[in-house]
N, C-alpha and C positions, 0 to 999 in steps of 0.2 A: 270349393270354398265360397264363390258366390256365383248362385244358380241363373241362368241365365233369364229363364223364367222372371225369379225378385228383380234382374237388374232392368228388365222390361218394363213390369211394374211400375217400378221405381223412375224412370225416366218418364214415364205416362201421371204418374203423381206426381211430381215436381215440375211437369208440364217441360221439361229439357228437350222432349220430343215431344213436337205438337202433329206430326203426322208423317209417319216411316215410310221411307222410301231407298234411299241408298243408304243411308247413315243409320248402322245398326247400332244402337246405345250400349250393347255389350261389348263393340270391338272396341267403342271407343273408350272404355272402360280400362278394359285391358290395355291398349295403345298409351294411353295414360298412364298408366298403373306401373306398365313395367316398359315403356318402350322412351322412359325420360330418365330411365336410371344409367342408359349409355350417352355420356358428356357430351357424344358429338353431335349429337342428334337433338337441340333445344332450339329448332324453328319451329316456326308454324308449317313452312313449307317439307320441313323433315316432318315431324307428326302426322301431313297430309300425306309425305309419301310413304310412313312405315304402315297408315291405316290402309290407303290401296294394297299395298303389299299383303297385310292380313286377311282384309275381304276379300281380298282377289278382283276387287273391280277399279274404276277408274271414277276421278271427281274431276269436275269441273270448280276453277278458282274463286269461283260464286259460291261452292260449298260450303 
């Protein structure tokens, strides 16, 4: 539905990511997208931890 390629792009043109490192624009895409339609999950520190979960990696709370 949306290639991950455009959502690269896309986050490079809107400057959303000024320079990729842990924080890949497409998980957070998805993380967003589909991971705030479950009620119980509408923190920031849940969003932080459904995106580790996705990437599989870890953030620090400066993220």
């Amino acid at each position: 539905m949306y290639p991950t390629v455009w959502l690269k792009q896309l986050a490079n043109k809107t400057k959303f990511i000024k320079r990729e490192r842990k924080i890949k624009p497409e998980i957070i895409f998805w993380s967003l997208a589909l991971g705030f339609c479950d009620r119980s999950q509408r923190t920031i520190a849940g969003f932080k931890r459904l995106y580790e979960k996705e990437a599989n990696t870890s953030l620090s709370d400066s993220s």
